[in-house]
C-alpha positions, 0 to 999 in steps of 0.5 A: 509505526513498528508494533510488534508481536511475537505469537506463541501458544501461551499468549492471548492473541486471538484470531479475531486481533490479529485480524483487526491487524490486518485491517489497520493497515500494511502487516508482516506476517511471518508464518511456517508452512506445512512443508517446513519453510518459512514464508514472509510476507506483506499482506491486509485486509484493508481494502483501500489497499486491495484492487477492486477486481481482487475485492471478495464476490462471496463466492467463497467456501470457508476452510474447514478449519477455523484456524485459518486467516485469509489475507491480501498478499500485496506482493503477489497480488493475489488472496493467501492464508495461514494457520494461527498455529504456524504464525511466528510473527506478526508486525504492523508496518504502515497504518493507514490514517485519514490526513482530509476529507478525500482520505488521502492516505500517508505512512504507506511505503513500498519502495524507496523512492526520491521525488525524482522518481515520481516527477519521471513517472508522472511526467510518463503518465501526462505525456502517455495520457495528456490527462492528470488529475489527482485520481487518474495519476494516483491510479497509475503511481499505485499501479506500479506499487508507488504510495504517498506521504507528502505533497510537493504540487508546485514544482512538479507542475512546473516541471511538466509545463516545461516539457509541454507548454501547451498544457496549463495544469491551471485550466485542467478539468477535474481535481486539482492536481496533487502528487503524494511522494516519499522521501528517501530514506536516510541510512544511518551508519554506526 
C-alpha cells in the first residue's frame, strides 16, 4: 500500500498522525537537515520491526523541542529524528497486518528476493545450526534483512532433506517449520 502524503505548513498533519504512521508499519520519510541536504530514509515505530536491544529503556532526555519525531531507522539500525517543519514527505510502504494467531507478518519487503534465495540461506542456516524451526530461521532470515509474504513448506523442506538425509524435519522438536519468502518482482517495461 503506497499512501502518500506530502507536508506543507498549510495542511492539518499533525505530530501525533504522522506518528501513528510510523506505528503502522515501514514509512518514507523524506526530510531537509539543517545543513540543507535531503535525507530519505526508512524508518518505524513499530517495534515488532525494531530489535529488542534497539527497544526504548527510558532513559531518554526528550528534545526541547516539541517539533521533533524520534524514528527507527531500519537501515542504519540505529535511533534517528527529524523536525516537522523540515519534513517533505511521508509514505507509507508496507503495513504490517496479522495473517493467524502467531502474528506472522506479510507486505514487508527489504530486497528483492526469489525463493532461491531463501531456500541458499535457509539451507546455511540448517547446515550452520542443524536446528530449524519456524522462530529460529525466521530470526536469521530477518537478521540479514529478509521478510515474508508467502509460505512454500514442502519443497524447501524437501530440498534440505536431500542435502542431509539424516535429518527428518518430520521429527523436529519445536514449531513446525514454515518459511515465509518474496516473489520477485516483475518489472514492467512500457
Amino acid at each position: 500500500m503506497n499512501a502518500a502524503m506530502n507536508i506543507n505548513p498549510t495542511n492539518f498533519t499533525t505530530k501525533e498522525a504522522i506518528k501513528n504512521d510510523l506505528r503502522r508499519g515501514i514509512v518514507q520519510v523524506v526530510y531537509t537537515k539543517l545543513n540543507g541536504e535531503v535525507n530519505d530514509r526508512r524508518g518505524t515505530l513499530n517495534f515488532d520491526l525494531i530489535p529488542n536491544k534497539d527497544h526504548p529503556n527510558g532513559n531518554g532526555t526528550p528534545d526541547g523541542d516539541s517539533g521533533y519525531i524520534n524514528y527507527y531507522d531500519l537501515t542504519k539500525n540505529e535511533w534517528r529524528k527529524f523536525h516537522i517543519d523540515r519534513l517533505k514527505e511521508c509514505n507509507i510502504l508496507f503495513e504490517l497486518k496479522t495473517i493467524n494467531d502467531e502474528y506472522e507478518f506479510h507486505t514487508l519487503r527489504f530486497k528483492k528476493l526469489t525463493y532461491g534465495a531463501v531456500s541458499r540461506v535457509a539451507t546455511e542456516v540448517f547446515m550452520a545450526k542443524k536446528a530449524l524451526t519456524t522462530l529460529s530461521l525466521k530470526i536469521e532470515l530477518r537478521a540479514q534483512g529478509y521478510w515474508a509474504e508467502q509460505e512454500r513448506v514442502s519443497q524447501l523442506m524437501d530440498e534440505i532433506a536431500q542435502k542431509d538425509k539424516a535429518w527428518d524435519y518430520k521429527q523436529q522438536d519445536g514449531e513446525t517449520f514454515r518459511l515465509y519468502f518474496l516473489r520477485e518482482e516483475e518489472v514492467v517495461t512500457v
